[in-house]
ROZA-50938 format. One line per field, with one value per residue (C-alpha): residue number from 1; x, y negated, z negated; residue in three letters. Coordinates in steps of 0.05 Angstrom, whole numbers. Each point is the difference from the previous one (the first is absolute). Layout:
BEGIN
nr NUM | ...
X X | ...
Y Y | ...
Z Z | ...
rest Ala | ...
END
This chain:
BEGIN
nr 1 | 2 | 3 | 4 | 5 | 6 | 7 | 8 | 9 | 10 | 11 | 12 | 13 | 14 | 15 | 16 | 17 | 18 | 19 | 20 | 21 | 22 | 23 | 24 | 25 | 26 | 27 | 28 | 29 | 30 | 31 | 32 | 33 | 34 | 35 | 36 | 37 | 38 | 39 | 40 | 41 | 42 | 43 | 44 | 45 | 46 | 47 | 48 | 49 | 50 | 51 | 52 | 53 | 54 | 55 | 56 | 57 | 58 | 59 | 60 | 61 | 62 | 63 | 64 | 65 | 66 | 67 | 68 | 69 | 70 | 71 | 72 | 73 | 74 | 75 | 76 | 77 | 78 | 79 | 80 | 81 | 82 | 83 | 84 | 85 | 86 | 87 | 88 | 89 | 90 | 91 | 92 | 93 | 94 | 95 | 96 | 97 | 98 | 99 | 100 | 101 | 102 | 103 | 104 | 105 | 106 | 107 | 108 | 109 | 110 | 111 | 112 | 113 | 114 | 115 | 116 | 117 | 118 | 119 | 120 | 121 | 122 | 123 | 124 | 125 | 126 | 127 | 128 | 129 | 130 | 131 | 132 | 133 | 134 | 135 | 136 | 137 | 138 | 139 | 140 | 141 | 142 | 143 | 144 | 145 | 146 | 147 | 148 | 149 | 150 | 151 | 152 | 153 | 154 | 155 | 156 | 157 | 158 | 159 | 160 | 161 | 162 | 163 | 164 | 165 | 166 | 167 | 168 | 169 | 170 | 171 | 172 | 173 | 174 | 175 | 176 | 177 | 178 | 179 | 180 | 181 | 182 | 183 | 184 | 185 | 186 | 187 | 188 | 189 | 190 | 191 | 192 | 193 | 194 | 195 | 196 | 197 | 198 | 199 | 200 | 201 | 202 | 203 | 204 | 205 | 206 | 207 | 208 | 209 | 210 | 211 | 212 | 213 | 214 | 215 | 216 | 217 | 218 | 219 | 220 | 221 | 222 | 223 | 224 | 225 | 226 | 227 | 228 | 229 | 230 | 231 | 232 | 233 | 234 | 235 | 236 | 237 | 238 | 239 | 240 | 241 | 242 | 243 | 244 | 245 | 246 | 247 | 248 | 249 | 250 | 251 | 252 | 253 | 254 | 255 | 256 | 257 | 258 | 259 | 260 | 261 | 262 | 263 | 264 | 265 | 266 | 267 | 268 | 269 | 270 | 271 | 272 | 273 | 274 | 275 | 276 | 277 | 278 | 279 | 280 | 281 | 282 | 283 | 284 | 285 | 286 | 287 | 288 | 289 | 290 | 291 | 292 | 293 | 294 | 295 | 296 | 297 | 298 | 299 | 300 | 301 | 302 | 303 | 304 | 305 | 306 | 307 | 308 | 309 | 310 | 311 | 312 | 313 | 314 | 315 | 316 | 317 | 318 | 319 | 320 | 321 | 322 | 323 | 324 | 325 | 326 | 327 | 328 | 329 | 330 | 331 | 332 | 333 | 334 | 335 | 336 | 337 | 338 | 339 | 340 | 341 | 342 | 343 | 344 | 345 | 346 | 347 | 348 | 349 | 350 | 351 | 352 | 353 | 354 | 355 | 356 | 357 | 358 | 359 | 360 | 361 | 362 | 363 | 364 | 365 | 366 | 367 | 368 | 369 | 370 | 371 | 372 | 373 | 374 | 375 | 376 | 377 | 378 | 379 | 380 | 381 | 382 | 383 | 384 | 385 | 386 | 387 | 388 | 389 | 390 | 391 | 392 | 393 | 394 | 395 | 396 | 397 | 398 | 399 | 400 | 401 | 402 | 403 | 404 | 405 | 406 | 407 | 408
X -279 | 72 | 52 | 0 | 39 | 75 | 15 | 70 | 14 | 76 | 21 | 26 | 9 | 39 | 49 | 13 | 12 | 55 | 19 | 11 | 36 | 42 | 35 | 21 | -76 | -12 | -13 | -8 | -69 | -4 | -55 | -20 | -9 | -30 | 61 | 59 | -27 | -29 | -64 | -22 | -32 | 21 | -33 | 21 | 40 | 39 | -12 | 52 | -19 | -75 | 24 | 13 | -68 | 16 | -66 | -19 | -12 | 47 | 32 | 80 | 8 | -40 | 31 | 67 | -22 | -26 | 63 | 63 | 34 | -56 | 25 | -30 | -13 | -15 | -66 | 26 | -77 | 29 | 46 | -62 | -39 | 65 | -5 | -75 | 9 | 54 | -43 | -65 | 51 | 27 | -83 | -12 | 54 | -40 | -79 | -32 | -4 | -81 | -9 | 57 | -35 | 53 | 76 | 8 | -69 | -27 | -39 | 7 | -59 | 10 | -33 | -6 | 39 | 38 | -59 | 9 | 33 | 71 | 6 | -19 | 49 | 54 | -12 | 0 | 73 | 23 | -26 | 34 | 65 | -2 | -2 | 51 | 48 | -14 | -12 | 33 | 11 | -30 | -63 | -47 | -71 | -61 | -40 | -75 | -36 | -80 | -64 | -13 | 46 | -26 | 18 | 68 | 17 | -23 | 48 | 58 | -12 | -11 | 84 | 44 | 57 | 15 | -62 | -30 | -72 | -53 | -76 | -46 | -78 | 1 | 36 | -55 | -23 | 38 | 70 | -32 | -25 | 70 | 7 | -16 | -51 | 52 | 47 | -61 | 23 | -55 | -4 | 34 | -7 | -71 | -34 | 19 | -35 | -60 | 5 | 3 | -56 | -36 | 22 | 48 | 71 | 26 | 13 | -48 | -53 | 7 | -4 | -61 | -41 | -44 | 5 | -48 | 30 | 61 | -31 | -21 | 59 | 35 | -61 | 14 | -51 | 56 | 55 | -37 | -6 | 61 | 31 | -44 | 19 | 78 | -2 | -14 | 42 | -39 | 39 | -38 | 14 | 39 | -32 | 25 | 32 | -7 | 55 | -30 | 65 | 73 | 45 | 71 | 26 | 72 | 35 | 45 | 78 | 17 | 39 | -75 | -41 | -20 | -53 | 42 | 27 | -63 | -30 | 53 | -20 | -68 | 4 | 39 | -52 | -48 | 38 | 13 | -73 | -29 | 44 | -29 | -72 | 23 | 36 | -55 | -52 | -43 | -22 | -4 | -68 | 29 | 70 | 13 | 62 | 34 | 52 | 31 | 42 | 41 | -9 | 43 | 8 | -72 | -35 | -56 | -45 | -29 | -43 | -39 | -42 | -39 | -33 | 15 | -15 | 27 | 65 | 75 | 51 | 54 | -11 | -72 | 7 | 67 | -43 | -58 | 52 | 37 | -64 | -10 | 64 | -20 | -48 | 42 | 25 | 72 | 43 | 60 | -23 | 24 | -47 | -36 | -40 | -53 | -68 | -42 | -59 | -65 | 31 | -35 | 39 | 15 | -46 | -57 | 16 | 1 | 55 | 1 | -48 | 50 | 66 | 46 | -26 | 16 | 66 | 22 | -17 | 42 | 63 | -14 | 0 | 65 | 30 | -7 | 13 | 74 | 11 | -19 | 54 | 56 | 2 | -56 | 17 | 23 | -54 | -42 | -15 | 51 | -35 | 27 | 74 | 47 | -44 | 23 | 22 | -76 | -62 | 37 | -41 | -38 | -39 | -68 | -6 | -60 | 35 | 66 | 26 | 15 | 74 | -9 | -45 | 42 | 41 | -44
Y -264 | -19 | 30 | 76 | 14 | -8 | 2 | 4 | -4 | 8 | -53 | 13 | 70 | 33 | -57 | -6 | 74 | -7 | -67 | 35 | 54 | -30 | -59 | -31 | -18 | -36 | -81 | 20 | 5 | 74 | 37 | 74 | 37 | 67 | 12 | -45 | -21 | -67 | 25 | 23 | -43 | -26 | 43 | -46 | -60 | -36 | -74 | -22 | 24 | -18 | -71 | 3 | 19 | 70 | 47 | 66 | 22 | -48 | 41 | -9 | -27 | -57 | 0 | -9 | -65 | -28 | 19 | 22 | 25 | 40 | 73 | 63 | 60 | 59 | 32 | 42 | 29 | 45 | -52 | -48 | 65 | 6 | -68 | 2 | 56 | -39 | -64 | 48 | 19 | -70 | -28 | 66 | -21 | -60 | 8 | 77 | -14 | 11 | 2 | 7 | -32 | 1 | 4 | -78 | -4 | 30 | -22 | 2 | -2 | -44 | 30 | -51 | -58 | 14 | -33 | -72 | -46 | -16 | 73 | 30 | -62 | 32 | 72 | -24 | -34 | 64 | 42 | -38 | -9 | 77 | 16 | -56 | 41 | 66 | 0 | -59 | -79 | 1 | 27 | -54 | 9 | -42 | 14 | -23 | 5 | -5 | 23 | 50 | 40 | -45 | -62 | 25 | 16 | -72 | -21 | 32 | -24 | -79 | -13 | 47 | 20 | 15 | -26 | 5 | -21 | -1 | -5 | -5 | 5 | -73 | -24 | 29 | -25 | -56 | 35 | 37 | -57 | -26 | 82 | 12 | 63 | 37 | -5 | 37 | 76 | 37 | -65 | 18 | -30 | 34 | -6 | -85 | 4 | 26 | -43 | -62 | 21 | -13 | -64 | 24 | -37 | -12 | 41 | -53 | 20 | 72 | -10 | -29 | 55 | 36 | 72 | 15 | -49 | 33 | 75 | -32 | -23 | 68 | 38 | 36 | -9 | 41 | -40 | -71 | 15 | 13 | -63 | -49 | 33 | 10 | -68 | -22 | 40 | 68 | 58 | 50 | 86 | 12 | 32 | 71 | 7 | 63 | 11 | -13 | 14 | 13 | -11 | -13 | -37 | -12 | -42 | 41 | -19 | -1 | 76 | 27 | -45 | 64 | 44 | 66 | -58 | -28 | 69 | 17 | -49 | 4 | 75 | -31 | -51 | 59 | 38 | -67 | -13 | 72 | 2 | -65 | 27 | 63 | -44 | -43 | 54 | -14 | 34 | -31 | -5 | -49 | -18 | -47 | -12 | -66 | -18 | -67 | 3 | -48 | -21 | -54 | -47 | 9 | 48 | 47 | 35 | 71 | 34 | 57 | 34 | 63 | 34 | 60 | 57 | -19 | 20 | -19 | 61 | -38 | 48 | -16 | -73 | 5 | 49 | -55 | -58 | 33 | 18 | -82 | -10 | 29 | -52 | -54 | -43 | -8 | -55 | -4 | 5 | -47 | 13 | 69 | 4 | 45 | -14 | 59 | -28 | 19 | 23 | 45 | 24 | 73 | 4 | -16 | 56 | 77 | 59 | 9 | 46 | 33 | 46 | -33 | -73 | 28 | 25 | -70 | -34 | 44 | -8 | -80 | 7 | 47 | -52 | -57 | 44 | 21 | -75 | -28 | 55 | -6 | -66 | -41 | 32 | 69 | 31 | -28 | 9 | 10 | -55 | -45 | 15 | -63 | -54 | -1 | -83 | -1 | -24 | -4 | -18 | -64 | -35 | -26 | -59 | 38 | 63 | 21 | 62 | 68 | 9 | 83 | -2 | 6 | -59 | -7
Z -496 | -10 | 51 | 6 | 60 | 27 | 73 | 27 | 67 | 32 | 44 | 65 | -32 | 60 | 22 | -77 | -8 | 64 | -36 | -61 | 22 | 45 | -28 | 69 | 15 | -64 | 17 | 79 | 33 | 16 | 45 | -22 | 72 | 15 | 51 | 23 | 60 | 30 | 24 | -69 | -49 | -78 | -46 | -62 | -5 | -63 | -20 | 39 | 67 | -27 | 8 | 69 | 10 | 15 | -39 | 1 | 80 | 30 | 59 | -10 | 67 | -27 | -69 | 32 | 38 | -80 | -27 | 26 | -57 | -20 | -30 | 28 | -48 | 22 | -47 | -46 | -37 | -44 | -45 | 1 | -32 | -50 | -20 | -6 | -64 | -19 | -4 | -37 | -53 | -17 | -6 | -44 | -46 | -15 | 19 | 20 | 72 | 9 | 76 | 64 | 50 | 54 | 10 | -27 | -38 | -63 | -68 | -63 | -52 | -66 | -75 | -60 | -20 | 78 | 31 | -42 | 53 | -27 | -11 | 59 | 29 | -37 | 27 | 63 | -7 | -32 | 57 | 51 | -46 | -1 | 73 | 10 | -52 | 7 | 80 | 28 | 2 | 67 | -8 | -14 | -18 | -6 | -72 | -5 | -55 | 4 | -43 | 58 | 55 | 61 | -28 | -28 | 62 | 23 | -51 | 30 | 56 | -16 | -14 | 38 | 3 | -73 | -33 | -66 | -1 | -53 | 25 | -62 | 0 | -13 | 61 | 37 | 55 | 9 | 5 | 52 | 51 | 23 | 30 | 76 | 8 | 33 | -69 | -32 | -4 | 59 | 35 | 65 | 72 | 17 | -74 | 11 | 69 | -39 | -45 | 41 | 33 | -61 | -5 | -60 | 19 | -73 | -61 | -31 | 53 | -15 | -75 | 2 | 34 | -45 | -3 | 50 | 53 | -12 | 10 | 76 | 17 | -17 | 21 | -69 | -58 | -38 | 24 | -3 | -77 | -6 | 39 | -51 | -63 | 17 | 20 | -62 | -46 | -13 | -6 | 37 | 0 | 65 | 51 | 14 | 74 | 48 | 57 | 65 | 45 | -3 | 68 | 16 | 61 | 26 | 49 | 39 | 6 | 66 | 2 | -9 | 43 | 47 | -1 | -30 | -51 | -9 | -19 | -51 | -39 | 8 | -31 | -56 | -17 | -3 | -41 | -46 | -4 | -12 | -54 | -37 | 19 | -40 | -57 | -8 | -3 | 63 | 66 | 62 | 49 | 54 | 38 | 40 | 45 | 5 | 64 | 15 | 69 | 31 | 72 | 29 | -65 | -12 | -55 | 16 | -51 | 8 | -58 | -8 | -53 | -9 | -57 | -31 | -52 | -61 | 0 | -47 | 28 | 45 | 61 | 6 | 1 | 43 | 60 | 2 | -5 | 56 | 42 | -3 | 28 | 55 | 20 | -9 | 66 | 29 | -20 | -53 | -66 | -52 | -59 | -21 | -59 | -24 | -53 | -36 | -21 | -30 | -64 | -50 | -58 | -11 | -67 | 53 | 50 | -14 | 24 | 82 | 16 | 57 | -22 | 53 | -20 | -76 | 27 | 25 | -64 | -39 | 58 | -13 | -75 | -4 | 55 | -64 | -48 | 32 | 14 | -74 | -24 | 52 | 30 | 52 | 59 | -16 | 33 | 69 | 65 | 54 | 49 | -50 | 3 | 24 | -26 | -65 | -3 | 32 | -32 | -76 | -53 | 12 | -57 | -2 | -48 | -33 | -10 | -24 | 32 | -30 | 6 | -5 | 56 | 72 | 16 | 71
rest Unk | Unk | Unk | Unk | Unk | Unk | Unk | Unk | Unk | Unk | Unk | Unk | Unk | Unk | Unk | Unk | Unk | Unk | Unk | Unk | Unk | Unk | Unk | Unk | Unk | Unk | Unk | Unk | Unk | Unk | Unk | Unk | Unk | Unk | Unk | Unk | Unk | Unk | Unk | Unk | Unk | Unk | Unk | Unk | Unk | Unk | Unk | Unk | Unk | Unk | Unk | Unk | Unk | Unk | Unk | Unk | Unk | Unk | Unk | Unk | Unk | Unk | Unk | Unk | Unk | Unk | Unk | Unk | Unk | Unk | Unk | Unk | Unk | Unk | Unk | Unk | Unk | Unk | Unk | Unk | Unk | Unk | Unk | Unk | Unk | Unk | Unk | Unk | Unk | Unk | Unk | Unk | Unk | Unk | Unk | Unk | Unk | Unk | Unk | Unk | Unk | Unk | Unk | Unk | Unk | Unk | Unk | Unk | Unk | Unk | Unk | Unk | Unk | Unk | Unk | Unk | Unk | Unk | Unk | Unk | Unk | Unk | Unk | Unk | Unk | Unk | Unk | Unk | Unk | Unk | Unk | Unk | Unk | Unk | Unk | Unk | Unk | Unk | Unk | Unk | Unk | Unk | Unk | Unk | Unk | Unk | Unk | Unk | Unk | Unk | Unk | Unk | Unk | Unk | Unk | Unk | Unk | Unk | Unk | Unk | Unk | Unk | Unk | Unk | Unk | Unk | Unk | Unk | Unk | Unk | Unk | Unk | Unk | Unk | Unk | Unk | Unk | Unk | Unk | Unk | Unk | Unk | Unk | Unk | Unk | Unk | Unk | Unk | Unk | Unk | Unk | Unk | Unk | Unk | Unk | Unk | Unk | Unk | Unk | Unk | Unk | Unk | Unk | Unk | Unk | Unk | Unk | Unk | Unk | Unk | Unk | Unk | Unk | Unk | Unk | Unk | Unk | Unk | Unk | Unk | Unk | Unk | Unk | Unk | Unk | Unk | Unk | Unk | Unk | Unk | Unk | Unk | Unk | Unk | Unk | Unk | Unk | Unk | Unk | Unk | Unk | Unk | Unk | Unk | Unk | Unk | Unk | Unk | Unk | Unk | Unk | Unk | Unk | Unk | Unk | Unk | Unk | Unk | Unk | Unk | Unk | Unk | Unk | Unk | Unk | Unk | Unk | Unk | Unk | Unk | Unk | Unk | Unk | Unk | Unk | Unk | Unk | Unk | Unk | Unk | Unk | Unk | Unk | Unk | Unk | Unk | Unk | Unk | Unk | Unk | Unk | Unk | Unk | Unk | Unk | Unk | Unk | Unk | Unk | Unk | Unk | Unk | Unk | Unk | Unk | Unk | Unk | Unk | Unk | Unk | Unk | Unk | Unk | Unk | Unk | Unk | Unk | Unk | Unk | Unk | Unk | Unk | Unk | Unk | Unk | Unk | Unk | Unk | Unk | Unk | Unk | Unk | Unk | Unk | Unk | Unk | Unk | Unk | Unk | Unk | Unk | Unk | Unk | Unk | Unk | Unk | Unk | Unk | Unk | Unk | Unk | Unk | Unk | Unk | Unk | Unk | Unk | Unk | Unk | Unk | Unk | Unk | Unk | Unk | Unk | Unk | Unk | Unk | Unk | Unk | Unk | Unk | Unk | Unk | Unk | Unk | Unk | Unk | Unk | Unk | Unk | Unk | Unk | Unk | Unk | Unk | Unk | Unk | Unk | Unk | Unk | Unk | Unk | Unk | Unk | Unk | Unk | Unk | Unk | Unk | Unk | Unk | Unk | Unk | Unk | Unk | Unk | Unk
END
């Protein structure tokens, strides 16, 4: 089989972005934070602070108590997204970079003599040697090197931070059984309840489950097969992924945490995410309406959702979004966010049938097309105006954002 695949994955990617860029933070544990204030939560944390026990979620309040010291950076997305090209230029000068797979994940795929061990060893030095020097000294990466993508990616994750690890077909299974099910890539808190109820508590257990014990513990025949034979070093086609949703949530700083605030940037989160549905090529059948308010210390969810025709022009989704808000209860909100869901992509749909739904396409489309040319926010809508340090870009670990679509 030999080793066809090389995963890298970026540790601690944004606190060693700030760490990188701001030489005063280098050797202290820093906290990345949406906002500088104590009722937030850390959105990424550096080794340092990592030792204090402080993870991913930690509220700063709580953070502080860990570690006194610890260094507050306020998010800044679009240098992370900088970097991020930076880093995809420095692996292409060594391996094509096959697959980006998140902002601090992609693949690479090995041809010919780069798949014989000490070789595909030395690529993987070189890679990381290359992001070191071309990117920066402080942007370590973990490099795993497997026969198929799944268990490269268990590589990188066995020795971290700044590993190098080689898993051939012939340290299978046995490298495997010292793992917890949870280090297993799609082995998160609810797929280890199932499997427990199976009686499966090891990685051991779980390799040892034929292919159609597997396919009832996943209640996939499809996905079963594909558990046993990844397990065991097949390289399997990937399977092709459709959009279900796009969203985009933010938690308001306290100037905006009213309901004329909360609005604004409600209608700027619209805007933001009609835009991607037009980027990306989709329509939208669904939206849903997301509210997190603030009573007396305490947080209080709201949510609403309604189907729709399918529909991408910003004015559309902004009047249902809007006709949602009216049904939402008093209280101070602290987080808006809005989903579209039941995604169908624009090959799959033909022209609006109506002249004034036509007519709001087109207004949506020229809206991009006058932003792409002269700058994110040249053109949108005047419920917007003032919230411009509101709901900034924001970055989903599985998708890097367009920096020509509006900053929102």
């Amino acid at each position: 089989m030999g080793i066809h695949y090389l995963f890298l994955d970026m540790n601690a990617f944004f606190a060693s972005v700030e760490q990188q860029l701001r030489p005063e933070l280098r050797g202290k544990p820093v906290a990345v934070v949406p906002m500088l204030a104590e009722t937030t939560c850390c959105i990424a944390t550096s080794y340092e602070a990592k030792r204090y026990g402080i993870k991913t979620g930690t509220l700063v309040q709580d953070a502080r108590l860990l570690c006194p010291g610890l260094e507050l950076v306020e998010a800044r997305p679009r240098e992370y997204i900088r970097v991020h090209h930076q880093i995809l230029q420095a692996v292409d000068s060594v391996l094509p970079v096959e697959a980006v797979l998140s902002i601090d994940e992609l693949v690479c795929k090995l041809m010919g003599r780069e798949r014989e061990p000490e070789n595909a060893l030395q690529l993987g030095r070189q890679v990381k040697e290359a992001i070191y020097r071309r990117v920066g000294g402080q942007l370590r990466c973990s490099v795993g090197l497997g026969p198929n993508r799944f268990l490269a990616k268990v590589a990188a994750e066995m020795h971290k931070p700044d590993g190098l690890t080689l898993l051939q077909p012939s340290d299978l299974p046995h490298r495997l059984y010292s793992l917890q099910l949870r280090d297993l890539p799609g082995i998160g808190p609810g797929m280890e309840r199932r499997l427990f109820k199976h009686g499966v508590t090891t990685v051991e257990g779980l390799y040892r489950l034929s292919a159609l014990q597997l396919a009832q513990v996943w209640g996939s025949r499809v996905h079963g097969l594909a558990w046993w034979h990844r397990l065991r070093g097949a390289d399997l086609p990937e399977t092709p992924t459709r959009r279900r949703s796009l969203g985009h949530s933010h938690v308001l700083p306290p100037a905006l945490r009213s309901e004329a605030g909360a609005r604004a940037v409600l209608t700027r989160l619209v805007h933001r995410a009609a835009a991607r549905l037009r980027h990306e090529g989709y329509w939208a059948g669904s939206l849903a309406l997301f509210l997190r308010f603030l009573d007396g210390g305490e947080q209080r969810k709201w949510e609403a959702q309604i189907r729709i025709q399918p529909s991408q022009d910003t004015l559309t989704l902004l009047r249902v979004s809007l006709g949602l808000w009216q049904q939402k209860p008093e209280g101070t909100p602290f987080k808006v966010g809005i989903a579209l869901g039941h995604l169908t992509p624009a090959l799959e749909l033909s022209e609006p049938l109506f002249e004034s739904e036509q007519k709001l396409v087109r207004l949506a489309q020229a809206m991009d097309k006058a932003n792409s040319k002269y700058g994110p926010q040249a053109l949108y809508f005047a419920g917007m105006h003032r919230t411009e340090q509101s709901a900034v870009t924001r970055i989903a670990f599985n998708r890097i954002p367009d920096l020509d679509l509006p900053e929102i």
